[in-house]
N, C-alpha and C positions, 0 to 999 in steps of 0.2 A: 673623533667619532666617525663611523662608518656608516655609510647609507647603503641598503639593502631594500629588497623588494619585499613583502611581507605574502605573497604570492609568487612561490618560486617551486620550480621542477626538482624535486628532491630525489636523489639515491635511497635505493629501499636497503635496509642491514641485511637483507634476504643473502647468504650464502647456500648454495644448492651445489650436493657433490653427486654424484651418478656413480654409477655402480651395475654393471650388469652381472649375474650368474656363469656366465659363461667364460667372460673375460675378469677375475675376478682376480684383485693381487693378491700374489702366495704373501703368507703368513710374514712372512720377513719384510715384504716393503710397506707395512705397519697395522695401525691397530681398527684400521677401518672394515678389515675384512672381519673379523671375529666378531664388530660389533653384530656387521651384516648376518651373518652366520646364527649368533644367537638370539638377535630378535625376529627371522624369519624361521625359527624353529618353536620360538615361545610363541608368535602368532599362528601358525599351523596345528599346535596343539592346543590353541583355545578354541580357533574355528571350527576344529576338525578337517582340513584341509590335506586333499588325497593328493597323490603323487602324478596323477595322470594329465599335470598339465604340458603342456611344450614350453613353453618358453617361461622366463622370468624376468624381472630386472627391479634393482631397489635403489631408494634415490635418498639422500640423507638431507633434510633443512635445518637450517639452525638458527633461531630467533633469539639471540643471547642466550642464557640460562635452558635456553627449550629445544629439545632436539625433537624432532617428529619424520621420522622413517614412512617414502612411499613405497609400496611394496605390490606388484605388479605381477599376475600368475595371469597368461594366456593360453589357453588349449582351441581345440579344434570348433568347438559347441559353445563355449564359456570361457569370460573374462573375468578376472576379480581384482578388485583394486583397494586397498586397503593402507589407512594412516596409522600409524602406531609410534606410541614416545617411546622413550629408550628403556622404559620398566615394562614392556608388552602390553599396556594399556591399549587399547584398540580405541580410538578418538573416531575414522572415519571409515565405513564399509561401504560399497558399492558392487553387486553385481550385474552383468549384461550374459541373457544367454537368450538362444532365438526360441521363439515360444510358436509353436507347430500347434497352437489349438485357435491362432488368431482366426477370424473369420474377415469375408471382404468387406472395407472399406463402405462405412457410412453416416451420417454427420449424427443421428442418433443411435446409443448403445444399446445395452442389453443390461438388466441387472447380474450384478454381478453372483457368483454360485456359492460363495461362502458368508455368514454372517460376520458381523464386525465384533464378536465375541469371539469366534474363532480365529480373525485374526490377531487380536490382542492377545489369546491366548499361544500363536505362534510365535508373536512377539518378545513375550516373557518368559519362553525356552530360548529365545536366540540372549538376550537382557541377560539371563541368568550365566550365560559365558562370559559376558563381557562388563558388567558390572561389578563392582565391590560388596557382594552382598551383606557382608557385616554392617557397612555404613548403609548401601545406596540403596535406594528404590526410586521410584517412578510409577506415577499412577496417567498410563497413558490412553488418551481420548485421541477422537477425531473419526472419520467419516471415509466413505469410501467416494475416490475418485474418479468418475467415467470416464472411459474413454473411446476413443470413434473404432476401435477393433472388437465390440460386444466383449469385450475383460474390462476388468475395473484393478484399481491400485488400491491398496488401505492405506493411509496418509495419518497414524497415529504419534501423536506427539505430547508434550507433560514436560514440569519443571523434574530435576532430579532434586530428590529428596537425601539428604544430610540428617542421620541421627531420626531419621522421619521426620522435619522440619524440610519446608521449602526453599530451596535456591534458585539464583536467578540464574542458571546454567537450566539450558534446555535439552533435552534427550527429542529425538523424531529417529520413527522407525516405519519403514515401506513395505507392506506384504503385499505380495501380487496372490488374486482371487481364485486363480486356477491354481496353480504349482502351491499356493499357501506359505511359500518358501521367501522369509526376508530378502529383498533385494535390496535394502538401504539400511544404512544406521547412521545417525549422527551425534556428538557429542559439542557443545558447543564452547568448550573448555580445549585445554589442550591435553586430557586427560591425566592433570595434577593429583597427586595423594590430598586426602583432604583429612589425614587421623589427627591432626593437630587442630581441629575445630573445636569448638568452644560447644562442650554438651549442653543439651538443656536444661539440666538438671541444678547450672548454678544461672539462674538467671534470679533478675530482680522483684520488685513488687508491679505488677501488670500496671495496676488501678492506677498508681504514682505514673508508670509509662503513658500510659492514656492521656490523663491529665496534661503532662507535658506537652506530648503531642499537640492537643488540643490547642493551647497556647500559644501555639506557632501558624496554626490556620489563616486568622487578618482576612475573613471573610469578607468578600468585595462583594458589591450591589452593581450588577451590568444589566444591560439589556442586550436580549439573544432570540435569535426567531428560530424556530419550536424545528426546522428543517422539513417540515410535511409540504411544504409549497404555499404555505400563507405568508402573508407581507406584516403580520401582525407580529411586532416584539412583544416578548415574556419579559418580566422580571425574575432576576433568578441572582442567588448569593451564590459565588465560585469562591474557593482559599484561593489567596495572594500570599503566600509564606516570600521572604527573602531569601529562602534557604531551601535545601533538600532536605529534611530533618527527619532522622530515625532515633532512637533512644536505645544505649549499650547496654545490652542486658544482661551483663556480666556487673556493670558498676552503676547502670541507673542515670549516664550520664547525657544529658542531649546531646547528639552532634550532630553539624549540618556539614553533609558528604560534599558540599556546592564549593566548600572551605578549604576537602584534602586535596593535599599536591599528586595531580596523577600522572604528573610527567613520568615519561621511562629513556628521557635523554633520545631518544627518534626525532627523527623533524618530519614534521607533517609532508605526505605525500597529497602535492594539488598539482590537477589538470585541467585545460580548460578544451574542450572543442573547440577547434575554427570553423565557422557557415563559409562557405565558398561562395565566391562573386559568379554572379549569374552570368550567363555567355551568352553573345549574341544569337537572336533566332536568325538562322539561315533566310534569305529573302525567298520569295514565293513567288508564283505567275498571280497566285490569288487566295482568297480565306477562305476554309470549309464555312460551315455554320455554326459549328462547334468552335471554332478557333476566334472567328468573331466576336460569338458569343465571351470568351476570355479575353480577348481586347476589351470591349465595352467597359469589362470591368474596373479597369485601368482609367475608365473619364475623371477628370478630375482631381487626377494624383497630381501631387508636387513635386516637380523634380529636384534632383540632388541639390543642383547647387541653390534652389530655393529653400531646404531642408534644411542645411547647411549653415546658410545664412540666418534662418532661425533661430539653427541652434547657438551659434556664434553671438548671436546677440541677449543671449543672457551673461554679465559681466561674472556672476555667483559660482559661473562654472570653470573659470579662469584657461579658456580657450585660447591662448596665444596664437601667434601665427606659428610657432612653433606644434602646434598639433596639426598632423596631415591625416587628414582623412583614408582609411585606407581600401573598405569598403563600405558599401550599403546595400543592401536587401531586402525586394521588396516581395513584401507575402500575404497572401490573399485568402478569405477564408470567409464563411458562413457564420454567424454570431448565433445567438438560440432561438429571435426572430427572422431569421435564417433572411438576414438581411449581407452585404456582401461587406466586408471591411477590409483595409489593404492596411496594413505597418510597414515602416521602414526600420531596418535594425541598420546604426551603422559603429563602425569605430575608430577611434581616431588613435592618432598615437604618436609619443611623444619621445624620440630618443638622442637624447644628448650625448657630444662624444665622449665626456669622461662622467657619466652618471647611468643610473640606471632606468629604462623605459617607464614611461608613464601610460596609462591605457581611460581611455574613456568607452563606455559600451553605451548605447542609445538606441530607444524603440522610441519613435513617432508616429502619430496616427499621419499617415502619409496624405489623408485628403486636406486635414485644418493646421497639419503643424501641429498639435498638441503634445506636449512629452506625456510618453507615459511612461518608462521607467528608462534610470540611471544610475549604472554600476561601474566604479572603477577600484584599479590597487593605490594602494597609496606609499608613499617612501617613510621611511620612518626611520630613527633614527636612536640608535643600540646606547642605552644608556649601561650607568652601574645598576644594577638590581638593588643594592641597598638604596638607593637616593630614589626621592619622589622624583619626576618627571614633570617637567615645566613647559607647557608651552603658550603658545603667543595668543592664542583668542582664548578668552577669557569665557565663560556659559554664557554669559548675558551676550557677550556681542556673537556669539555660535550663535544664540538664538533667536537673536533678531536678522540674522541671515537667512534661516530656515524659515521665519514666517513670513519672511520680504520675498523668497522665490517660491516659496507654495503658492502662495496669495496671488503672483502671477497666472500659477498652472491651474490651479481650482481656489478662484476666487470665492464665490460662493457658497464651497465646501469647508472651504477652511472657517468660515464665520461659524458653520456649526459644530465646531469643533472645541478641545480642550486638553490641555498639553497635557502627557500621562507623567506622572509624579518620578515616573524610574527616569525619565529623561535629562537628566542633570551631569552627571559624572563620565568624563572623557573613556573610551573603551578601547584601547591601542591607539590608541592619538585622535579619533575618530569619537567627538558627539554626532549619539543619535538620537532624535526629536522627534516623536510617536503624539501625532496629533490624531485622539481618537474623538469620534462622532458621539456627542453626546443629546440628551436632552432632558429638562427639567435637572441638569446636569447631573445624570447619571448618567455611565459611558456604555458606549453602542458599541466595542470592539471590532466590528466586524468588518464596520466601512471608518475607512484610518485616511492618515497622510503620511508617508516617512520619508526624513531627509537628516541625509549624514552629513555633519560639515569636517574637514580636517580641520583638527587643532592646532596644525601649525601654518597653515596657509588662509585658514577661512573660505575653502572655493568647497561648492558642495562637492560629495563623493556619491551619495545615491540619494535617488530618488523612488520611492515605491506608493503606489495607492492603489485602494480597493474602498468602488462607491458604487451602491447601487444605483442602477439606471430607474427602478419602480421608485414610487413609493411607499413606505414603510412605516404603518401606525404602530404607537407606543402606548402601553395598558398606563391607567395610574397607577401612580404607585401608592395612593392611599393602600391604609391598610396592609402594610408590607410589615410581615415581622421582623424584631430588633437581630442586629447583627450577631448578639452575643445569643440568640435563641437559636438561630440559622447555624453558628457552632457549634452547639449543646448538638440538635439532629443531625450535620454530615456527621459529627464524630463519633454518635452511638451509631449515626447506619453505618458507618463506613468499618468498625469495629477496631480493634487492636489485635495483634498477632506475632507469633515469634517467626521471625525469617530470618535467613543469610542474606545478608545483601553481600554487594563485592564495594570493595576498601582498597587502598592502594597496598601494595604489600607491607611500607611501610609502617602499616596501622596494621594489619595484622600479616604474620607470616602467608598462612593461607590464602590470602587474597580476601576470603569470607570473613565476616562479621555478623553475630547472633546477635540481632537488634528486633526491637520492638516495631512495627511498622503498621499503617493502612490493613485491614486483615479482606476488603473488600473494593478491590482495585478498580470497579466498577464504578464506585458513585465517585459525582463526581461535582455533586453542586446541590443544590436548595431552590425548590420554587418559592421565590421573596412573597408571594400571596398565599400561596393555602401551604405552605410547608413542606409539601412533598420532598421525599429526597427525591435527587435527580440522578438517572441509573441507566449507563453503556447496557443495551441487552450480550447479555455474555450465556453463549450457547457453545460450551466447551465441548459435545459430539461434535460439533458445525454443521450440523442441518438446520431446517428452519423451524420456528416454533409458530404458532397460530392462537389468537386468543377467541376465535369463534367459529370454531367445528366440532366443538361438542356436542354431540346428541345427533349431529349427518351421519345417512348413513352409507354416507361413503367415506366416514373418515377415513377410517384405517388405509383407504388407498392414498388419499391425502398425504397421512403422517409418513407412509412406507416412503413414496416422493422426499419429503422434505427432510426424512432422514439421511438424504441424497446432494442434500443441498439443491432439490431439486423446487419450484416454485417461484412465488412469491416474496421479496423482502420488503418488511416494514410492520412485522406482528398479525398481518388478518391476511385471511383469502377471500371474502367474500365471494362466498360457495355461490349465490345463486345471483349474483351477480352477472349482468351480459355480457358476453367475451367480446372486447374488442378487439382490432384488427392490432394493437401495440402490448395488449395483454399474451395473447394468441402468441406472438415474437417470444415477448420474453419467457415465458412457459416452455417454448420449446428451446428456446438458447441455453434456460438455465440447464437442461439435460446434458447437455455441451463443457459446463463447467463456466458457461459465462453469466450473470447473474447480473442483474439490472431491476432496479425499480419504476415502473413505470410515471409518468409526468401526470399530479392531478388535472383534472379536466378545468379549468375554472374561464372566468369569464374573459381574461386577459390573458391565457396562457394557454392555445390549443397544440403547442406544437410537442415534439417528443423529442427521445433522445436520438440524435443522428447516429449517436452509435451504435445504439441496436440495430438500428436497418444498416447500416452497414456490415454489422457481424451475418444480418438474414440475407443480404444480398448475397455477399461471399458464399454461403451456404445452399444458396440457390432456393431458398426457400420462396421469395418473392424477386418480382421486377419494380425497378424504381418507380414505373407509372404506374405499378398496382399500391404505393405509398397513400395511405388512409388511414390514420392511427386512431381515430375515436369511431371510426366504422364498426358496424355490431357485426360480428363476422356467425354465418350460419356453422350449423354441421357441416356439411360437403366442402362447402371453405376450408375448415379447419384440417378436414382432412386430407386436403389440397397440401397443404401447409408441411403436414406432418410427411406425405405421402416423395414429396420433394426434398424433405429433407431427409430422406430415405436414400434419397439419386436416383427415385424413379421415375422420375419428370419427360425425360424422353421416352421412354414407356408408354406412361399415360394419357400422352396425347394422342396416341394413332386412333386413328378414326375406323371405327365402327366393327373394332373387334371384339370389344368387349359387351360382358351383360353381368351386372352385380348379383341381380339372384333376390332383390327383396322386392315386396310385393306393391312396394309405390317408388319401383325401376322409371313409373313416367313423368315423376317428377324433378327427378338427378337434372338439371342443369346439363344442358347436352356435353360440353368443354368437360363435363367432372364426372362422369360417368368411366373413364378409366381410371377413374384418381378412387372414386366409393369401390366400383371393384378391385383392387389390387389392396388395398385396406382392408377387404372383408378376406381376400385369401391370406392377407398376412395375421388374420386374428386381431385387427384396431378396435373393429366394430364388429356388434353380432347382430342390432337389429332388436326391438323391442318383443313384446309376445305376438305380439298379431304380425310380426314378423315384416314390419316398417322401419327405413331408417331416417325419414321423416329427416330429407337432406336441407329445405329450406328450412327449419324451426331454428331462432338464433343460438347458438350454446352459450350452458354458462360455463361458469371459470370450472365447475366439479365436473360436468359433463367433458368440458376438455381435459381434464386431470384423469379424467377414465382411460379416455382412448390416448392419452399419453404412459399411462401407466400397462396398458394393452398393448402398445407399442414396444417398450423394455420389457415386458415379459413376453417377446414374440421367440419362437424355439429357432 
């Protein structure tokens, strides 16, 4: 028997020939040239592709069975880059050409000048080339992308449809706003024939498929907190199937996909980054204030070889002297009470002369010693594939190893705990023991313990946990409905439906399979108390949706935003609600294409997300000592805000050039009185009837969605 690392630097089967137009071999020194020849001629006359380019060059890969030609035209204006298999199927497009309508440089855009009607309608003249229209279609959604040059990209995307039934092959297609002109295509296959699919027309009896389905669900009772920012767990019934289960709609028959063999004979490609050992700081005459201030942080850390000796004294981890430490790093960071925490990461490693390395990876809270996680590879040893696999610790004695070194790490964690039922059976020589949080012994998934032991040595291989720091109340669960009624609702909401899934080719020639499946990939659970189903919001445009702007009447500026992706997430704006100073941020980020939900206000939790102010900072929108997130931010503030994230911020501060032109000019805040006029010539603001822009009154979130929306339609 052979020992082997089960994490190892694999060879990719990737062969790649080159091939350029110019230097191209004559017909006799073989068949490569002619392939060249005829699939850049059959791609030419699908694209419509003119002759005016300069250069070319085409590259052949070859993935076993799958050939896919790159195919490279460069001219003086425009690039075009193009994938195509060896029947002219066109898999991958991409154009680059300089766009002469860009405007200067600014961190908020422009709406864009075409509707997303017309671009899907450009999209489906480019489709109609490069599709199978007998089989294929495509019903594509999505949203237009801003960007910091006042143009926008259309980002439309959709499963390809088979016979008009769904597959899990996705089609995305990119129009730019100005030119209207596709500049992306993607196909997420390798543009395979698919005439050999299984029509609709012989499939099974639905109701029988349903049924089955249903059957395989094994609806599970956890507790899960709701995600809004409360500490209160829900009850809710999720499926626990042991399988991926779809139903063959050609024969009726269940099968669990979890079962088919989808090896294709490759060996896994695994890499790992190496962290680099930190280098000494050069010595100093003395410390700024700022450098101090980053020592201090440092009070109290444990050094290595205290860390070390730590870690060395857990026996579970089988730390010989033969493990040499190789490095550790220590790293420092802000938690979400923006309290300062330092970890050490280190590794240790283990290479004997006639075997192969053993690797240990370790994160410790570098102040108490605490492990918090532990990943290593492990040696394993190549059996026959017909013969069971035997090794030397037994589940009982695996398992009293994992509760004997959790019980160390979080003592008190683990008492509220209870070991998850899948935890029993070796998984590449490797049990792994999933202690999750329970109570009234229903399990709390959320906050766990895990620890892997080798099967043939017994010394742990990882360690993982996740516990909350708050505390966390739990509803009763009287009055929780029965398990089998909780199935009866996900599986009417969830519905039945005919789809392709993908199968090993094995199972069928085409890779596809016309199987019965979920017809609502969205739900996704059961409220165990009132029954609700439990439902992902799925907004296939990708804008936002709002369930209380009915009847404002600013909606429609509202909805035009969020058809932008522009806003709010989490289902509400609350229109007249007071703009805070971390609302204010994310309203103007989201125009950016970055999107953030802001942190509820509550009694133990005032602080926000660091990353927004850091995306505002970068933007120059604020300075870190104007940081304030539940401050009520006025008008003139806001369009401070906006005015900056324009880059007019050096502008608006010169002193005493400016005069805005409205008739309570004497109330402007002296500092913002360039920021309201340079906002009123850019058209943000016009100023009320009486011709006030009433700069200290707080805004609300619609009042800001005005002059944001004033903003993207500035000419």
């Amino acid at each position: 028997m052979k020992k082997t690392l089960s994490l190892i630097l694999c060879l990719t089967l990737l062969m790649s020939l080159s091939i350029t137009a110019s230097g191209a071999p004559s017909p006799g020194e073989g068949a490569l040239d002619g392939r060249l020849k005829a699939i850049t001629l059959s791609v030419k006359e699908t694209l419509g592709i003119g002759n005016a380019f300069t250069s070319f060059n085409g590259s052949l890969n070859e993935y076993g069975p799958v050939s896919l030609w790159e195919l490279n035209w460069t001219g003086d204006n425009e690039q075009l880059y193009v994938t195509a298999n060896e029947n002219g199927r066109i898999v991958r497009y991409q154009e680059y050409a300089p766009d002469t309508s860009r405007t200067p440089y600014s961190n908020i855009p422009r709406y864009p000048k075409i509707s997303v009607d017309e671009a899907k309608s450009a999209a489906a003249a480019f489709l109609d080339r490069v599709l199978d229209r007998s089989l294929e279609s495509v019903e594509l959604q999505g949203n237009s992308t801003l960007d910091y040059s006042g143009n926008a990209v259309f980002s439309l995307r959709g499963p390809l449809k088979l016979n008009g039934i769904e597959s899990p092959i996705s089609i995305s297609v990119s129009v730019n706003s100005v030119s209207k002109k596709v500049t992306s295509f993607y196909r997420s296959d390798s543009g395979l024939s698919y005439g050999g699919v299984t029509k609709p027309s012989a499939t099974t009896d639905k109701a029988a498929a349903a049924e089955a389905l249903k059957s395989t669900l094994n609806m599970k009772l956890i507790y899960a907190l709701p995600g809004d920012g409360t500490h209160t767990a829900r009850l809710q019934y999720v499926p626990n199937p042991d399988g991926s289960y779809v139903v063959d709609a050609a024969t009726g028959r269940l099968l669990d996909l979890s079962k088919l063999d989808w090896s294709d004979g490759r060996p896994d490609l695994n890499s790992r980054d190496m962290a680099a050992s930190p280098s000494a700081a050069p010595a100093g005459a003395g410390l700024t204030e700022v450098e101090q201030a980053a020592v201090e942080q440092l009070q109290g850390v444990l050094s290595q070889s205290e860390l070390e000796g730590m870690l060395r004294s857990y026996a579970e981890l089988g730390l010989t002297s033969n493990f040499i430490l190789r490095y550790i790093n220590y790293y420092t960071y802000e938690d979400a009470k923006e309290q300062t925490r330092v970890t050490a990461t280190m590794e240790l490693t283990y290479v004997p002369k006639d075997d192969a390395a053993q690797y240990r990876y370790i994160t410790m809270d570098a102040r108490t010693g605490r492990l918090l996680s532990l990943s290593s590879n492990r040696l394993f040893v190549e059996n026959n594939p017909d013969e069971i696999p035997s090794y030397k610790y037994s589940p009982q004695q695996a398992e009293a190893t994992a509760r004997s070194f959790a019980g160390k790490i979080l003592p008190e964690e683990l008492k509220q705990t209870a070991l998850s039922p899948e935890s029993t059976s070796p998984r590449d020589g490797t049990y792994q023991f999933l202690f999750n949080r329970t109570h009234d012994s229903i399990s709390f998934p959320e906050n766990y313990i895990s620890v892997g032991i080798d099967a043939d040595t017994g010394y742990v291989t990882s360690f993982y946990s996740n516990w909350y720091e708050y505390d966390v109340a739990f509803v009763s669960a009287a009055g929780a409905i029965a398990k089998e009624t909780a199935a009866e609702k996900y599986s009417a909401g969830a519905g039945t439906a005919l789809r392709y899934v993908s199968v090993p080719q094995a199972t069928h020639a085409s890779g596809l399979l016309l199987a019965y499946t979920a017809e609502d990939t969205a739900v996704w659970g059961v409220n165990a108390i009132s029954g609700e189903l439990l439902k992902a919001s799925k907004n296939t445009d990708g804008g936002m949706q709002y369930n209380d702007i009915e009847g404002n009447p600013y909606a429609a500026v509202v909805l035009q935003l969020a058809s932008y992706g522009i806003g709010f997430e989490g289902g509400s704006f609350k229109p007249a609600s007071q703009l805070t100073q971390e609302d204010a941020l994310v309203l103007i980020l989201s125009a950016t294409g970055r999107n953030y939900m802001p942190l509820p206000v509550s009694a133990d939790s005032a602080e926000s997300s660091e990353e927004i102010y850091d995306a505002a900072y970068s933007l120059g929108i604020l300075t870190r000592e104007e940081k304030n997130p539940t401050k009520p931010v006025t008008r003139a503030e806001y369009v401070k805000y906006l005015v900056n994230a324009l880059g007019y911020r050096e502008v608006a501060v010169l002193p005493g050039i400016f005069r805005a032109g409205f008739k309570d000019d004497k109330t402007i805040p002296a500092g913002l009185v360039g920021y309201v006029a340079i906002a009123r010539g850019i058209g943000i603001i016009r100023g009320d009837q009486n011709g006030r822009f009433k700069p200290n009154d707080i805004s609300t979130r619609v009042m800001a969605a005005i002059m944001l929306h004033n903003c993207l339609s500035r000419k």
